[in-house]
Every structure is written in structure tokens, then in C-alpha cells.
C-alpha positions as CSV (number, residue, x, y, z in Angstrom):
1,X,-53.7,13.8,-21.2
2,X,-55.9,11.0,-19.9
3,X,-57.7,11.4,-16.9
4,X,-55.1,8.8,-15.2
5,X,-52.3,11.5,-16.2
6,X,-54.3,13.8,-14.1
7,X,-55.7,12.7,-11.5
8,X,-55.0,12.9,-7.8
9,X,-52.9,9.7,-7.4
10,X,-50.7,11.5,-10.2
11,X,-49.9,14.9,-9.0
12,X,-49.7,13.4,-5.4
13,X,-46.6,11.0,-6.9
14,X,-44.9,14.3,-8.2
15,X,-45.7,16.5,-5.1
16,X,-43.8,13.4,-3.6
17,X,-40.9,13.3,-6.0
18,X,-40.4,16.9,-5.5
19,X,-40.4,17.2,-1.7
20,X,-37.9,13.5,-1.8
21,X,-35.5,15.3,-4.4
22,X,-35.6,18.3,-1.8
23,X,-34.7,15.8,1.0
24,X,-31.7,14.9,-0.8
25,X,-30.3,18.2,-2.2
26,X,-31.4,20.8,0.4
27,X,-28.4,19.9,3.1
28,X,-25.6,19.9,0.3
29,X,-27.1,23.2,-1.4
30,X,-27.4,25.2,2.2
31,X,-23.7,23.8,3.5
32,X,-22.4,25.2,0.4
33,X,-24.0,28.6,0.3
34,X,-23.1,28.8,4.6
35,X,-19.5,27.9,3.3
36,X,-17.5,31.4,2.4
37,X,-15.2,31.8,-0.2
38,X,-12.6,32.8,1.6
39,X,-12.6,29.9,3.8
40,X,-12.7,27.9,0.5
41,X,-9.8,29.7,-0.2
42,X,-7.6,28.8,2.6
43,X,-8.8,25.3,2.6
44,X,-7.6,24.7,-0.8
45,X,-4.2,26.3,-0.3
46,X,-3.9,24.6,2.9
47,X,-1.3,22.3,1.8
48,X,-3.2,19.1,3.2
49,X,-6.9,19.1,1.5
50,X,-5.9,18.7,-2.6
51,X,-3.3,16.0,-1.8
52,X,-5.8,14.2,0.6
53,X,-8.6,14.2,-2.2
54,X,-6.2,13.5,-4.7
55,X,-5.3,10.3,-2.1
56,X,-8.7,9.0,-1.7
57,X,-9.9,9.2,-6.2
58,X,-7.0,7.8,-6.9
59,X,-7.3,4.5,-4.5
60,X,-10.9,4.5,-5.7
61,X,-9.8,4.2,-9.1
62,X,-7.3,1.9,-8.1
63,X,-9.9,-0.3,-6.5
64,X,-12.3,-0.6,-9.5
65,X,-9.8,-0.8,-11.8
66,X,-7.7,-4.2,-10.2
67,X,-10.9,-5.7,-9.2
68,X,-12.6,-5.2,-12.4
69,X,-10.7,-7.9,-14.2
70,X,-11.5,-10.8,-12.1
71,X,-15.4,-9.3,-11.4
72,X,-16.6,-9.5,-14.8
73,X,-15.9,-13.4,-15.8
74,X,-17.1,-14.1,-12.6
75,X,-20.1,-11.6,-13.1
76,X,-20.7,-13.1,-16.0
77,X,-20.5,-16.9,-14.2
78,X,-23.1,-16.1,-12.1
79,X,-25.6,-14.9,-14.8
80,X,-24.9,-18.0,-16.4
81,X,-24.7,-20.7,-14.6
82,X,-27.4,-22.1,-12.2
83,X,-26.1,-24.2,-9.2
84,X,-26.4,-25.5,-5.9
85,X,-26.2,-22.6,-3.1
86,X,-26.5,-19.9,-6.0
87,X,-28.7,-17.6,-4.0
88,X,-26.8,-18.3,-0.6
89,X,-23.8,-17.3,-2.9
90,X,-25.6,-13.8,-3.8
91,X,-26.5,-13.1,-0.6
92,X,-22.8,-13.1,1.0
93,X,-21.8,-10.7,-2.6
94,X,-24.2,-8.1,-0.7
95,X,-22.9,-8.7,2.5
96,X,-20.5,-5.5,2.8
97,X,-23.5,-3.2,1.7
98,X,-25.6,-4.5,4.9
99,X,-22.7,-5.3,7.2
100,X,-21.9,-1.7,9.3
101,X,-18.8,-0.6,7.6
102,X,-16.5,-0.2,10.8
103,X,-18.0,-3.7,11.5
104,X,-15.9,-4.5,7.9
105,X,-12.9,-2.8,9.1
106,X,-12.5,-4.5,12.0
107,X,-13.4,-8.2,9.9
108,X,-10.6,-7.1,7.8
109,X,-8.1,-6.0,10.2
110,X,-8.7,-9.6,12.0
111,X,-7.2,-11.2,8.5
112,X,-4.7,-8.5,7.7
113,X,-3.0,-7.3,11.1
114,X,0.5,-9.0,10.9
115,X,-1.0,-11.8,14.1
116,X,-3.1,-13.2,11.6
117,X,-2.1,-16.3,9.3
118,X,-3.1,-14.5,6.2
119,X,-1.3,-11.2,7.4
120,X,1.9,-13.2,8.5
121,X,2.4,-15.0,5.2
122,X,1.8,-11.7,3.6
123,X,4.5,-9.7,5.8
124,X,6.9,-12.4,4.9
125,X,6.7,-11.2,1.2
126,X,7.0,-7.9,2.1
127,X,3.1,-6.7,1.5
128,X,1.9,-4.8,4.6
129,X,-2.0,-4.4,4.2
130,X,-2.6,-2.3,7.5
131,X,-2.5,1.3,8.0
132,X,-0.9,2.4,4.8
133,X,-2.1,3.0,1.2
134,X,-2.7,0.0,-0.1
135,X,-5.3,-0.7,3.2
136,X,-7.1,2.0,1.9
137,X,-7.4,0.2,-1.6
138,X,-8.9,-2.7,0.1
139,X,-11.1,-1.3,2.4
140,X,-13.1,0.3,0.1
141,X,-12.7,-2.4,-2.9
142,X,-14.5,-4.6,0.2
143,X,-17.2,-2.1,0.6
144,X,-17.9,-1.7,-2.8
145,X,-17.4,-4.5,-5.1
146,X,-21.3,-5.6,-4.4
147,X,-22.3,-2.9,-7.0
148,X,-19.7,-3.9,-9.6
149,X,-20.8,-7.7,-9.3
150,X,-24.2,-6.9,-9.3
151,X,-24.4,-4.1,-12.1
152,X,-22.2,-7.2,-14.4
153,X,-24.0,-10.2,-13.3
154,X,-27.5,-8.0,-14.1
155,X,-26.2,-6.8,-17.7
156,X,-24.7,-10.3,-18.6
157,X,-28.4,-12.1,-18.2
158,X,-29.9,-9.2,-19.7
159,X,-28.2,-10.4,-23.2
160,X,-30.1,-13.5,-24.9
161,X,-28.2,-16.7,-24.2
162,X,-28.6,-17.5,-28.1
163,X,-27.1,-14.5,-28.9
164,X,-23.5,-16.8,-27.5
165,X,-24.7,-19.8,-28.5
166,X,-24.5,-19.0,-32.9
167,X,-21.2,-17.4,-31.9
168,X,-20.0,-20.6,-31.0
169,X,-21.7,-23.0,-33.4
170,X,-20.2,-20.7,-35.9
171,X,-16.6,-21.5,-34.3
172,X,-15.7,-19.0,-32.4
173,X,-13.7,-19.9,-28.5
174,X,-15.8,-19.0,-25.4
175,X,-13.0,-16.7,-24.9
176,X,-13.6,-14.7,-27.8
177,X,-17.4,-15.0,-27.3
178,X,-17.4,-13.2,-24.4
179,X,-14.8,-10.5,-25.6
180,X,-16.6,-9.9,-28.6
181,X,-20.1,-10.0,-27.7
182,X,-20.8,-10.3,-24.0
183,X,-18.9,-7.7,-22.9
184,X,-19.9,-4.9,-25.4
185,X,-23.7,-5.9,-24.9
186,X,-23.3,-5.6,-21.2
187,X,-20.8,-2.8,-21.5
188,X,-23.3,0.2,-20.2
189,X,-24.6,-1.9,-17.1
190,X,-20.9,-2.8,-16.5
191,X,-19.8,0.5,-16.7
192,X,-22.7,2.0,-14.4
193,X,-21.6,-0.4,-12.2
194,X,-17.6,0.5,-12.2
195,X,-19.0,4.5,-11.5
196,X,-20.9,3.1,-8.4
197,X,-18.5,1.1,-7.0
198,X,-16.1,4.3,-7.7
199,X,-18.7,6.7,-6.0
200,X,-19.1,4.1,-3.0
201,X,-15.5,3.7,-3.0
202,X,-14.2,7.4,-2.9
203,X,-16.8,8.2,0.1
204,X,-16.0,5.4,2.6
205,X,-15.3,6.1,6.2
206,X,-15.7,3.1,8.4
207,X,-13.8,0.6,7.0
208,X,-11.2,3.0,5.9
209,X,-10.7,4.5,9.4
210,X,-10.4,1.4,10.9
211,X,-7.8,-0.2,8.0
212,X,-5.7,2.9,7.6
213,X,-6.2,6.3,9.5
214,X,-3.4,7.3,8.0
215,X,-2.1,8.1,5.5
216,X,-5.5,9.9,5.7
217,X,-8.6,10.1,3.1
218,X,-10.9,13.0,2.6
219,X,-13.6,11.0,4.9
220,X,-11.2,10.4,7.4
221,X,-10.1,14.3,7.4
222,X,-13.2,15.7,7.1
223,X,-14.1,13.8,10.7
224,X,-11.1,14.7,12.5
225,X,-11.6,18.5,11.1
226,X,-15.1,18.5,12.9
227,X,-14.0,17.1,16.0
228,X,-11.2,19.1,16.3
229,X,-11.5,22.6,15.2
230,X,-15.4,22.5,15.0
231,X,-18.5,22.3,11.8
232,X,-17.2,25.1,10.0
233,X,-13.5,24.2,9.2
234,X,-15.1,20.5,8.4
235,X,-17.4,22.2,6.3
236,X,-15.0,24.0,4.1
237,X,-13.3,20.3,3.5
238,X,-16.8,18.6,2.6
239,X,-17.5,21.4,-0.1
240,X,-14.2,21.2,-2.1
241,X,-14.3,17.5,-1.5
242,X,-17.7,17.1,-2.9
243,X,-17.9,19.4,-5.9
244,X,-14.6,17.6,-7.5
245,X,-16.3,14.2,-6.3
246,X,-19.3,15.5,-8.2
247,X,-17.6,17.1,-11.1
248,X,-15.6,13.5,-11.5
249,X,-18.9,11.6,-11.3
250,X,-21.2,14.2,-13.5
251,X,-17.9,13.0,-16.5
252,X,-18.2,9.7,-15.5
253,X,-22.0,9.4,-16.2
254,X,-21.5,11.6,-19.7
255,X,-18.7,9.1,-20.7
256,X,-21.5,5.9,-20.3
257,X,-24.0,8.1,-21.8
258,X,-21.6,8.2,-24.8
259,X,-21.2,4.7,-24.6
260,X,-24.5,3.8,-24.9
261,X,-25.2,5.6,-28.0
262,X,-22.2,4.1,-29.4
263,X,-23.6,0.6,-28.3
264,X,-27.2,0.8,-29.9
């Protein structure tokens, strides 16, 4: 070891690290070892907690995988391209991630409440976006699309422009060029960036609440469960909800892992 390796400045960052990674785990760790089985029992079998988890994965999947396909070319656009306004344009993509998320609830429920112009045209073709599942999708594909774009629009300028450009002196259509070699270059960045926006997704509250308290979503029932029958019902809920959260996102990270050996 060099003396850098060992000095103060060194085992201070680690004492650091280790009282930060305590920080973060320490709440979930005692909430589920306060939490009885029992009580886990009778929350799972409760008729209400599986289907309301099941409710809020699926509309998180459903929300990364519709607005994946029109993220990446545009992703890949703003890695790109350079042009007036770019970094104003960056700015408003991060908006939702600074913006207080019942603050995006109620922005959305000013465009899609059936009053509004873009809420009347949609009523007429029969699409209600307000208080039922497919609010849900939208409020937290708004909340957390940032990470998609970002995760993309990072991998895409991570990949050598010249890398495209032979592709197509040698012929081949833009199209093809970015099927067949931007998109599996940038494939683990895009795909770290789907498993955010899923994680970010799946554990909205705000907007969601606002957009669509019912049908309810495992945020949205874990709230009502502490203010109405107190922490250690709520508790129950945030446990189950968590560890199949966690078990989904723990797959998730071995499935880019695998990727990314297959990719180098």
C-alpha cells in the first residue's frame, strides 16, 4: 500500500462511506425486523395489498416501456446535434426531478381534467386521463422520464461519432446505423436508465395522488394506511411492498450486468 492508501484522508473517506451507507439502510433494516410475521401474514392475504402492488409495477413497466420508443431517437438527437437553446432544452428535461411532485400533479391535472382544451379534445375520443389507470401511467412517466433521457443522451455521446460515420460511408441508412451500432453501444447506459426511470416510477406519490387516488398504488395505500389505522398497519404494507420492489430491481440490475458482458 502507498502511504496515500493509508493515510488519514483515506480511512476518514471510508469511516464516511460506512456511517453514509448506514444512513441509508438502517431505517429499512429496523422497520423490517419491528415488522412481525404475522402481521406480514395478514397483510398479504388481505385481499387489497398484492393486487395494489401488482397495480403500481405494472404501470411502471407500462410507462418505460411506451415512452422508451420515442426517448431513445430523441436521446440520441440531443447527443448529437448542437443547436440554439440546447442547454435551456436540458434544463426543462430535468424539470420534473426538481419541480415538487404534487406541484406536477396538479400541472398535469390543469392539462388533463376534462375543462381543459387538451382534456376536452381527448374526452371526445373517449381517452379519460384523470383519476383512473391510465393517469397513473402518466403521472409517473412525467416524473421519471428525466433519467431515461438522460441515462440515453449520456451513453449515445459516449460512443465515437466516427464509429457512425464509416457505417455510413460504407452505405449503410442512418436508420440502420443507429439500430446496428448506436443502440447496442449505448445499450448498458440505456438500460440503467429504463431500471431508474422504473424504480422512480413504481415509488411515486405526489403526482400519482393528485392524478389518480384511485384506483390506488402502493404509495398511495401505504399513506392512507398510516393515517388511518396508524405506523404499524402502514408498516406491514411498506415491507411487502419494498422487498418485491427490491427483489424486481436486484433482477433488473443482474439482467444489465449480463448485458454488459455480452456487449464488451
Amino acid at each position: 500500500m502507498t502511504k496515500f492508501e493509508t493515510s488519514i484522508f483515506t480511512r476518514t473517506g471510508a469511516l464516511i462511506t460506512a456511517l453514509l451507507l448506514l444512513f441509508l439502510i438502517l431505517p429499512i433494516v429496523l422497520m423490517m425486523v419491528q415488522t412481525s410475521p404475522s402481521l406480514l401474514g395478514q397483510t398479504v392475504h388481505d385481499g387489497e395489498t398484492l393486487p395494489v402492488i401488482g397495480r403500481s409495477i405494472l404501470a411502471a413497466v407500462l410507462a418505460v416501456g411506451i415512452l422508451s420508443i420515442p426517448t431513445l431517437p430523441a436521446a440520441w438527437f440531443l447527443a448529437r446535434r448542437d443547436f440554439w437553446g440546447k442547454r435551456i432544452v436540458l434544463a426543462l428535461i430535468d424539470l420534473p426531478i426538481v419541480v415538487p411532485h404534487t406541484a406536477a400533479g396538479i400541472a398535469l391535472l390543469c392539462v388533463l381534467n376534462r375543462k381543459a382544451p387538451i382534456g376536452k379534445v381527448l374526452g371526445g375520443l373517449g381517452i379519460e386521463c384523470v383519476g383512473n389507470f391510465t393517469a397513473i401511467v402518466i403521472a409517473m412517466a412525467y416524473v421519471s422520464l428525466p433519467f431515461l433521457i438522460n441515462a440515453a443522451r449520456q451513453g449515445f455521446a459516449a460512443i465515437p461519432v466516427e464509429y457512425e460515420q464509416m457505417a455510413l460511408t460504407l452505405g449503410s441508412s442512418p436508420l440502420r446505423v443507429f439500430f446496428t451500432i448506436s443502440l447496442p453501444l449505448a445499450a448498458r447506459s440505456i438500460i440503467h436508465g429504463m431500471i431508474m426511470m422504473f424504480a422512480r416510477g413504481v415509488s411515486e406519490f405526489g403526482a400519482v395522488m393528485i392524478l389518480a387516488y384511485y384506483p390506488r398504488t402502493a404509495p398511495v395505500l401505504i399513506y392512507e394506511r398510516f393515517t388511518q389505522y396508524g405506523l404499524e398497519n402502514a408498516r406491514a404494507l411498506t415491507v411487502i411492498f419494498l422487498l418485491l420492489v427490491f427483489a424486481i430491481f436486484i433482477l433488473l440490475q443482474w439482467i444489465s450486468g449480463k448485458n454488459d458482458h455480452a456487449v464488451h
